[in-house]
Every structure is written in structure tokens, then in C-alpha cells.
N, C-alpha and C positions, 0 to 999 in steps of 0.2 A: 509092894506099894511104891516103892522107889522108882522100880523102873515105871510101874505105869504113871505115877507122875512124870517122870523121861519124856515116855512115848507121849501122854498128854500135852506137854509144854511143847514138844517137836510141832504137832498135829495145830495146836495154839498156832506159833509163830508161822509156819505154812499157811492159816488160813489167813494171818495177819498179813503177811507178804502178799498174796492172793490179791486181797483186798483193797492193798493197799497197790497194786501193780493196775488192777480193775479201775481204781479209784483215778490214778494218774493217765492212764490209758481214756477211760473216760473224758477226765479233763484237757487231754490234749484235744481229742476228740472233737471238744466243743470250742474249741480256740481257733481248731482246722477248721470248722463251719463257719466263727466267725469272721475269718479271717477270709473266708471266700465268699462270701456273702459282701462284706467292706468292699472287696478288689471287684465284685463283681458291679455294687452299688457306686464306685468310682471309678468303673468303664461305663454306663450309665450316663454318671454326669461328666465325664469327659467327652463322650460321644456329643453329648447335649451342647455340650460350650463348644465343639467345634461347628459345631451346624451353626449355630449362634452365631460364632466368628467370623463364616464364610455368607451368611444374613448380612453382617456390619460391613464387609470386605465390600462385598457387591452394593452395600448402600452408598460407601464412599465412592466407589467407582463409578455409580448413579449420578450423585453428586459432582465427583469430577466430570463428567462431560456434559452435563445442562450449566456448567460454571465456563465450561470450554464454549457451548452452544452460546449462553449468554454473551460470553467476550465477543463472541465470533459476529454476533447479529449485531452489538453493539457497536462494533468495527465497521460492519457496513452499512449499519444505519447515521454514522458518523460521517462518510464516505458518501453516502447519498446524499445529505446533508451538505455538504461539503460542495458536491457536483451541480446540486441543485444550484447552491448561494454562487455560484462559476457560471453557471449560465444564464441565473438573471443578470449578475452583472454584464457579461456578453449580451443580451438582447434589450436592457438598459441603455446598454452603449449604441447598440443599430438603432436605438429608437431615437438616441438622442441625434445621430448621425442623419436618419433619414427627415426625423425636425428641422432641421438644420438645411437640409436641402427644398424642403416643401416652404419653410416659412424663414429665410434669411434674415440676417440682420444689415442692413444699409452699408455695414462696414465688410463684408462678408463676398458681394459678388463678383459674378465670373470663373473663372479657371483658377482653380487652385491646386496644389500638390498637398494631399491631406493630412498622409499618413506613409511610413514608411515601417516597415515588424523586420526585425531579425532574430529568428531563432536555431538555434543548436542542433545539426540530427546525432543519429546515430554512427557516421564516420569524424573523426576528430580533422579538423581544419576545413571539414563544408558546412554549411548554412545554409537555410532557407530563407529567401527575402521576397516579401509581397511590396510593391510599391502601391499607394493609391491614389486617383486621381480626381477629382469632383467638381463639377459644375453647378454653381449658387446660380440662379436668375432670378430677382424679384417678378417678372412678368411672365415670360415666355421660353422656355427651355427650349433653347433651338442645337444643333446638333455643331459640336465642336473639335476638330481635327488636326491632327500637328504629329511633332514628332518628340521623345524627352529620353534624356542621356544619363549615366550614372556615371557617378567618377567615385571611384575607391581612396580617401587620403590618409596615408602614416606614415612609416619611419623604416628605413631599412637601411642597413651601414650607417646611420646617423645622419641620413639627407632626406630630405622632403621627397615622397614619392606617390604622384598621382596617377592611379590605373582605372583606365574604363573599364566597363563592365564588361564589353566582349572580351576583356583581356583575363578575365578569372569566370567568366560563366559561358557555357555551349547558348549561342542564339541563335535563332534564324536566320534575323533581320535586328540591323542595327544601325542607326538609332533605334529604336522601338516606337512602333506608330499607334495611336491611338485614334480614335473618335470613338465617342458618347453622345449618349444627351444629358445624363443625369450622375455615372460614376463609371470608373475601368481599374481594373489594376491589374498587376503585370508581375503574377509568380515566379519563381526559378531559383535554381541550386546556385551559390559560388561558391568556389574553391580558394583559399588563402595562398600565395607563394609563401614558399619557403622565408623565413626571416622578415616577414613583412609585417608593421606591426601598425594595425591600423585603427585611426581616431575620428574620423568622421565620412559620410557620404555626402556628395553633391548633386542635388538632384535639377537637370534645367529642363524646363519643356518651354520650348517653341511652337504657338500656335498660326496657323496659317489666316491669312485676312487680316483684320487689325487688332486679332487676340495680344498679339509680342511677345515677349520671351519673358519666362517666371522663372525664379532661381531659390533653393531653398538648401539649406544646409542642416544633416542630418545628425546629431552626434553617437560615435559607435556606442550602442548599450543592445547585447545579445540576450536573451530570453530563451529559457525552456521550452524545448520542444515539446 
């Protein structure tokens, strides 16, 4: 009876161990499923939220260039704007200008020296100068001809120095001749000397017959080219 209780208790604990190896075996088992199943359900949503992400990425990106588009139209609708309010004022000014020649004012006619522009180019010490010349007539605009000179005045070593035009600009012909009936002017580049620092133009036109001589003094102010 002893040993087979022995051998029973042996056979007992064997099937306990068994069981109980079954039992753990088992439950890892189900821990290994859930745990793959988890990893698998957070590849899933991580796959998800990257899609998601490169959605959001590509909306800002969206976003940044219709904000870019925006600026951009904005820019040149500003610029149009801008160009437009530029050239009424400019055909403002001819209207007012070609007024001025059709309907005088009593203090206004004959030969005048109108307008004198200088502007800045692109090489530093040249300029563009338009002179302009205009003819008022309250009655009869009859054709007026002569000849008108420029004279350059500033400062150089600290004395007074006056230079004609042919002296800093290439001309054909000089004096410079004119005849109109109604306006002329008389483009061209000058060049600055060295060290010459200059404050005013003098402009005189001499007209032929009993026109006489008109004298006008310009003072230097250069404008953008």
C-alpha cells in the first residue's frame, strides 16, 4: 500500500506539472496572439495617420502657394494700379498742356521755353535731357524758327563754371535750330566732367524776325529714369 500510494502521488504530481506547464504554455499562447494582434492593430493605425499626415502636409502645401498666388496677384494688381494712376497723371498733364496751346491765356503768348526733364540712365555721370519748346497764339498759329542754346552752371575747384551743351553732349549742329507751329523739343544724352558740380541750366532761344531772344533759367533737379 505504501509504495502504491508512492507511485500514485508520483503519477498525481506528474499530471499536476503537466497541467500546469499546459496551462502556462496555453496562457502565453494567448498573450502571443494578443500581443500580435495589438502590434498588428497599431501598424494599422499608424499606417492610417501617416496617410492622414501626408493629406495635412499636401493641404498646407496647397495652402502655401494660392497664399503665394494671392501675394503674387496682389503685387501686380497693386502695380497695375499704380501704372495706371502714372499714366493718367501723364495724359492729365498733355491734356492740360495741349489746353494751354489750343485756348491761351492773354498772359501766355508767343514763344516760350516750356519745359526742361532731366533724368538718370543707367551709366553713372550721363543723363537724359529733353528740352521743350511751345508756341501760344490766341489767333493764328503761324510757323516759328530760330535758333536756342544750353549752357551748363556749377562749381568746379570752387569757381564759377559755365559749359555749353556742345561741350558735354555729341550734337550735330549747334546752336540747335528749331521751327514749329505748335511745340518741338530736343532730346539727348550729357555727360558731367569730372569734378563739375552742377546747379542750374540756361536755356536762350533766339527767334528770327521780330520773335527776340527768350532766356529761362532752369534749376538742376535730376529724376528717375
Amino acid at each position: 500500500m505504501r509504495r502504491l500510494r508512492i507511485i500514485l502521488g508520483v503519477v498525481l504530481v506528474a499530471i499536476a506539472c503537466t497541467l500546469a506547464f499546459g496551462i502556462g504554455h496555453m496562457n502565453g499562447f494567448r498573450a502571443e496572439l494578443e500581443t500580435v494582434s495589438e502590434r498588428d492593430r497599431l501598424q494599422v493605425s499608424f499606417v492610417e495617420a501617416r496617410r492622414e499626415l501626408e493629406v495635412l502636409r499636401q493641404r498646407v502645401a496647397d495652402l502655401m502657394v494660392e497664399e503665394q498666388i494671392d501675394e503674387e496677384l496682389g503685387s501686380r494688381y497693386r502695380e497695375s494700379v499704380k501704372s495706371f494712376e502714372t499714366r493718367i497723371v501723364g495724359l492729365e498733364e498733355q491734356l492740360r498742356f495741349y489746353r494751354s496751346l489750343m485756348v491761351p491765356g492773354a498772359d501766355r503768348l508767343g514763344l516760350r521755353i516750356e519745359r526742361l526733364d532731366l533724368r538718370r540712365t543707367a551709366d553713372e555721370g550721363t543723363l537724359r535731357y529733353k528740352l521743350l519748346l511751345t508756341q501760344v497764339d490766341e489767333k493764328k498759329h503761324r510757323v516759328v524758327q530760330g535758333k536756342v542754346t544750353l549752357n551748363l552752371v556749377g562749381i568746379r575747384n570752387g569757381e564759377t563754371l559755365v559749359l555749353p551743351l556742345n561741350e558735354v553732349a555729341e550734337l550735330s549742329e549747334y546752336p540747335m535750330v528749331y521751327r514749329f507751329r505748335y511745340f518741338q523739343d530736343f532730346p539727348g544724352l550729357l555727360e558731367l566732367p569730372e569734378g563739375f558740380d552742377p546747379r542750374a541750366i540756361e536755356v536762350v532761344a533766339e527767334a528770327r524776325g521780330a520773335g527776340g531772344r527768350l532766356e529761362r533759367s532752369f534749376e538742376w533737379r535730376v529724376e528717375e529714369g
